[in-house]
C-alpha positions as CSV (number, residue, x, y, z in Angstrom):
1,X,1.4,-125.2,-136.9
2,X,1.1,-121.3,-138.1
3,X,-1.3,-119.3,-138.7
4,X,-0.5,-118.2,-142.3
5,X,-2.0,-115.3,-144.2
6,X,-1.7,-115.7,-148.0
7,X,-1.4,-113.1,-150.5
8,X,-3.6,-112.8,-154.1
9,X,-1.7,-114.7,-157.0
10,X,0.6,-112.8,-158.9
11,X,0.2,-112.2,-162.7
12,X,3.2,-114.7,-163.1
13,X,1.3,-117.5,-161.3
14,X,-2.2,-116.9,-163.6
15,X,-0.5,-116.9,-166.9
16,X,1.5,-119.7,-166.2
17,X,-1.7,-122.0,-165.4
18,X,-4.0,-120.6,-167.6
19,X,-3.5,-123.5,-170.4
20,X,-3.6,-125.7,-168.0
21,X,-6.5,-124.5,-165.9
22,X,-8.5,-124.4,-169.2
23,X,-7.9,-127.9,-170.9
24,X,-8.5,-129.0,-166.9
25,X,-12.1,-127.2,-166.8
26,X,-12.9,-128.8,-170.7
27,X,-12.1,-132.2,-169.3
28,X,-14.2,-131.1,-165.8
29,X,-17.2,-130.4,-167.9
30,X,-17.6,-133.2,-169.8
31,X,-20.0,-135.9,-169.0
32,X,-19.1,-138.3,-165.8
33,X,-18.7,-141.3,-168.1
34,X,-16.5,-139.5,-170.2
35,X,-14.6,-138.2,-167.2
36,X,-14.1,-141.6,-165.6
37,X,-12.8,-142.9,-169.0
38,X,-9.8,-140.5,-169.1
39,X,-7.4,-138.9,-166.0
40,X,-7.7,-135.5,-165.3
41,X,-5.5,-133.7,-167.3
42,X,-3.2,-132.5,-164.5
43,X,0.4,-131.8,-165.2
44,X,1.9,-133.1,-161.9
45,X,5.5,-132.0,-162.7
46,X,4.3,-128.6,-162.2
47,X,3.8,-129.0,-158.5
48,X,7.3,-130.6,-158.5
49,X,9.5,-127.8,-158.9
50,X,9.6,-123.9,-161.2
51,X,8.3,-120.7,-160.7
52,X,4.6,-121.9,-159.2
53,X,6.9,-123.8,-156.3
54,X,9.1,-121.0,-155.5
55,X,5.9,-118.7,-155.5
56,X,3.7,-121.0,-153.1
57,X,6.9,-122.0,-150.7
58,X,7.4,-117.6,-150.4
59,X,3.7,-117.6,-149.3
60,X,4.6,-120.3,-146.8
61,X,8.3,-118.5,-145.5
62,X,9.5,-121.8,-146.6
63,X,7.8,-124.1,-144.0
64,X,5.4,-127.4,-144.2
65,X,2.2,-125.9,-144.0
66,X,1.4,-128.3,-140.9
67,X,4.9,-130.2,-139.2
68,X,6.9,-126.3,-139.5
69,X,9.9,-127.9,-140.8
70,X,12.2,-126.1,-143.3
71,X,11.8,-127.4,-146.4
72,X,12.1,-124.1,-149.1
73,X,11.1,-125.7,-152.1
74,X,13.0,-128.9,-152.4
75,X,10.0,-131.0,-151.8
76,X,7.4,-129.8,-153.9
77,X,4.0,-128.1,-153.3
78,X,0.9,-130.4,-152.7
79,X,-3.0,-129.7,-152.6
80,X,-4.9,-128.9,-149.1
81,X,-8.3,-130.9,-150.9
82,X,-6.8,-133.4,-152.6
83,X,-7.6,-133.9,-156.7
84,X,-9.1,-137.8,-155.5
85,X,-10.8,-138.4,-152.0
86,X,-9.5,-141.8,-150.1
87,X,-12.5,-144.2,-150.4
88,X,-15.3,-143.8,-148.0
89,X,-19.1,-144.0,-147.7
90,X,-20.7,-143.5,-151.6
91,X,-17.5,-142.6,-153.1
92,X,-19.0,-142.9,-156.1
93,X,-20.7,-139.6,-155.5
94,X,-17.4,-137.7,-155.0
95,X,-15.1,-139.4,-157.3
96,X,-13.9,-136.3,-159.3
97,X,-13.6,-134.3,-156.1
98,X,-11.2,-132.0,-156.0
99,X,-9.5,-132.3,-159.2
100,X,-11.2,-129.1,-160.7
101,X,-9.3,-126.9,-158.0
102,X,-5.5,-128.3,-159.0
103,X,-5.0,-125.3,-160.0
104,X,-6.2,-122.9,-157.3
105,X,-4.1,-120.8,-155.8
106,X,-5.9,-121.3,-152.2
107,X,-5.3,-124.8,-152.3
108,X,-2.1,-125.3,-153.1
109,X,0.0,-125.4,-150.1
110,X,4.0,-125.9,-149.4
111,X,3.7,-129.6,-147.5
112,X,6.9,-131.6,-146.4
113,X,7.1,-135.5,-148.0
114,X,6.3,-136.4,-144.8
115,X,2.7,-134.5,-144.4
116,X,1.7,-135.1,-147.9
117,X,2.6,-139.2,-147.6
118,X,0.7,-139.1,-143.6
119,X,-2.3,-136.5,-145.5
120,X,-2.6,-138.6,-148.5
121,X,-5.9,-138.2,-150.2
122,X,-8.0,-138.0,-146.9
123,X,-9.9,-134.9,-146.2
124,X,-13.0,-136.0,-144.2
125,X,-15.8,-133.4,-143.9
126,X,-18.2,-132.9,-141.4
127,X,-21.5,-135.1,-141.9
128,X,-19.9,-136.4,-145.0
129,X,-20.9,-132.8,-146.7
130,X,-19.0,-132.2,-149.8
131,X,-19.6,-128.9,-152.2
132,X,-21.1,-129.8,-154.9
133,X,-19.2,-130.8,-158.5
134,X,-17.1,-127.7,-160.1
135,X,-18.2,-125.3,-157.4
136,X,-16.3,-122.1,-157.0
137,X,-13.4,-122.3,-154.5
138,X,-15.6,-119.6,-152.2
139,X,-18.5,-121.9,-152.4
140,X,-16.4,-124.9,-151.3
141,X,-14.9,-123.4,-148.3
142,X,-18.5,-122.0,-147.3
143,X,-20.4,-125.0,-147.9
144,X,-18.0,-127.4,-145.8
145,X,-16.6,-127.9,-142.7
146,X,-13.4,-129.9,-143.1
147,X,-12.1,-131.8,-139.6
148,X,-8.4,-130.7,-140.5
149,X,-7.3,-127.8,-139.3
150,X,-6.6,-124.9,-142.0
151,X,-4.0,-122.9,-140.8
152,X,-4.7,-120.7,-143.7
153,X,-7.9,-119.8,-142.0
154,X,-8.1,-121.6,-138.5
155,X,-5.8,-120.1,-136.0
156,X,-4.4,-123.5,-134.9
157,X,-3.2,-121.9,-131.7
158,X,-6.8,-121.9,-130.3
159,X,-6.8,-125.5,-131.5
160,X,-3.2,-127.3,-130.5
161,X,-0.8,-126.7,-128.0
162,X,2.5,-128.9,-127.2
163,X,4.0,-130.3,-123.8
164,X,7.6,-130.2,-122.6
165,X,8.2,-133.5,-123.7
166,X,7.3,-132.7,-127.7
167,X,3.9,-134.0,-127.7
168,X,1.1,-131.9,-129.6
169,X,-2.0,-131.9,-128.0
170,X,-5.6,-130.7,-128.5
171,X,-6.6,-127.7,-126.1
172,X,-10.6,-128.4,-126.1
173,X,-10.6,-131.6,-127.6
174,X,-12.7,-131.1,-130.5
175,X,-12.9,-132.9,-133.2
176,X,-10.7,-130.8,-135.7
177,X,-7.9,-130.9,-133.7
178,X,-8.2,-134.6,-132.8
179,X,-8.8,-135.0,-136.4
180,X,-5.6,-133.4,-137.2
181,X,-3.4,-135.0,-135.0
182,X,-4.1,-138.1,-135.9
183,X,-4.4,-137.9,-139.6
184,X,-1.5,-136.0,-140.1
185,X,0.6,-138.2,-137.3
186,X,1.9,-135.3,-135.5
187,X,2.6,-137.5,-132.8
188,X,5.1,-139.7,-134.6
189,X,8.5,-140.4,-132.5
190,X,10.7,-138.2,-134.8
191,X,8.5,-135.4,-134.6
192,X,7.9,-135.5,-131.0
193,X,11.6,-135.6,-130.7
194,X,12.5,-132.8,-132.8
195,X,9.8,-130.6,-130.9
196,X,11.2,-131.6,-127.1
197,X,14.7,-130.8,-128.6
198,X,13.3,-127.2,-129.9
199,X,11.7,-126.3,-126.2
200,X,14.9,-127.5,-124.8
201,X,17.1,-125.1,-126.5
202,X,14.2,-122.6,-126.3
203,X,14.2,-122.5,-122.7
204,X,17.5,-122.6,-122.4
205,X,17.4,-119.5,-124.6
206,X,15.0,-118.2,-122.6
207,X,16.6,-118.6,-118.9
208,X,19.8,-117.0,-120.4
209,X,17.1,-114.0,-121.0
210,X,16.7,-114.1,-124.7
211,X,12.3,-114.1,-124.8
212,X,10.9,-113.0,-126.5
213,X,12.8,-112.3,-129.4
214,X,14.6,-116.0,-130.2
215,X,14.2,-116.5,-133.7
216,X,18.1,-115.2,-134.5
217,X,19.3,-117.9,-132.1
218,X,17.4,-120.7,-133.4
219,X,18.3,-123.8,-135.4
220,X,17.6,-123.4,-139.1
221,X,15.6,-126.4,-139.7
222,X,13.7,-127.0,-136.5
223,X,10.5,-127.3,-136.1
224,X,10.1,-123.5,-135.4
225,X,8.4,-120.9,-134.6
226,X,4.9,-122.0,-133.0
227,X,6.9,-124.9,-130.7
228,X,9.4,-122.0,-129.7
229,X,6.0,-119.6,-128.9
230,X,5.1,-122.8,-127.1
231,X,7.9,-122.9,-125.4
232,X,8.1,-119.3,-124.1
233,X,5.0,-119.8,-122.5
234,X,6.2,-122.6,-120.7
235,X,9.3,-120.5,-119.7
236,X,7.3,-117.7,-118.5
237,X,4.8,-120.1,-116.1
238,X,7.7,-120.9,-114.5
């Protein structure tokens, strides 16, 4: 996982959303009887594929947001706070949460089929703390403190680290990280797999003297660059 610096939204990205951000906020505003009596209206083919795909993947050099894996834009974009949280403790309370932010530009991010299935709807917060109902996008991300890791604003280099073998680990073992490993499976046998493959080549790479500059010698669609950064390290403590 990378840290990734987003740019503003073009003009291209607001004028294609602005119909649908505004029949979105009329539905968000009326009353929560009337809300739970009607879907959001939330056009989902729009995260799909078109122009607001193509501009969100360029954001995200083409790479799932958490696993790294090349995906361009052939599997859609998907939301960091999802537009329904996965049923916890007084639900009830947060049952329209996030669906007013569909449309924000910070919260769509470029995520593989295989993050957004593992992700799904969960996005625990600390203490159970959730901004409050149509609160600006700057009041949501100061008012919680989400346990996965947001590589848009976390650095998850302080947070996870890999091993030789493939396996991502936490480096201090707090809760984020833990959080985010297990949530988003990073773990599983394929992924684990791919990453011990990556080193391998890496180091290989490496003990031929190609560090630090590998990227031209690396396989398109691994799981690059952060396990090959990984990897160098290892290289170099050797």
């Amino acid at each position: 996982m990378l840290k990734i610096n987003r740019r503003p939204p073009s003009a291209i990205f607001l004028g294609e959303l602005e119909k649908a951000r505004d029949l979105l906020l009329r539905w968000a505003t009326r009353p929560a009887v009337e809300r739970h009596q009607r879907r959001a209206p939330i056009e989902h083919d729009i995260f799909r594929s078109g122009r607001i795909v193509e501009e969100v993947a360029s954001d995200f050099g083409g790479r799932c947001a958490f696993c790294e894996r090349e995906i361009g834009t052939s599997e859609g974009i998907s939301h960091f706070r999802p537009l329904t949280v996965a049923q916890e403790l007084h639900e009830e309370d947060f049952a329209d949460h996030y669906a007013w932010l569909a449309f924000e530009w910070l919260n769509l991010y470029l995520l593989c089929r295989r993050c957004q299935k593992t992700k799904a709807d969960y996005f625990p917060v600390v203490n159970g703390c959730r901004a409050r109902y149509l609160a600006t996008f700057d009041e949501v991300r100061a008012d919680e403190r989400p346990y996965l890791i947001d590589p848009t604003i976390d650095n998850p280099s302080t947070h996870l680290s890999y091993l030789i073998t493939g396996e991502c680990f936490s480096k201090k073992g707090s809760a984020k990280s833990l959080a985010t490993i297990d949530i988003l499976r990073l773990n599983d046998g394929y992924l684990v797999s791919d990453r011990r493959r990556a080193i391998e080549e890496t180091l290989q790479i490496c003990r031929r003297g190609g560090c630090p500059d590998i990227a031209p010698a690396l396989p398109a669609r691994s799981p690059a660059p952060a396990i090959h950064a990984a990897a160098c390290q290892i290289a170099r403590a050797r």
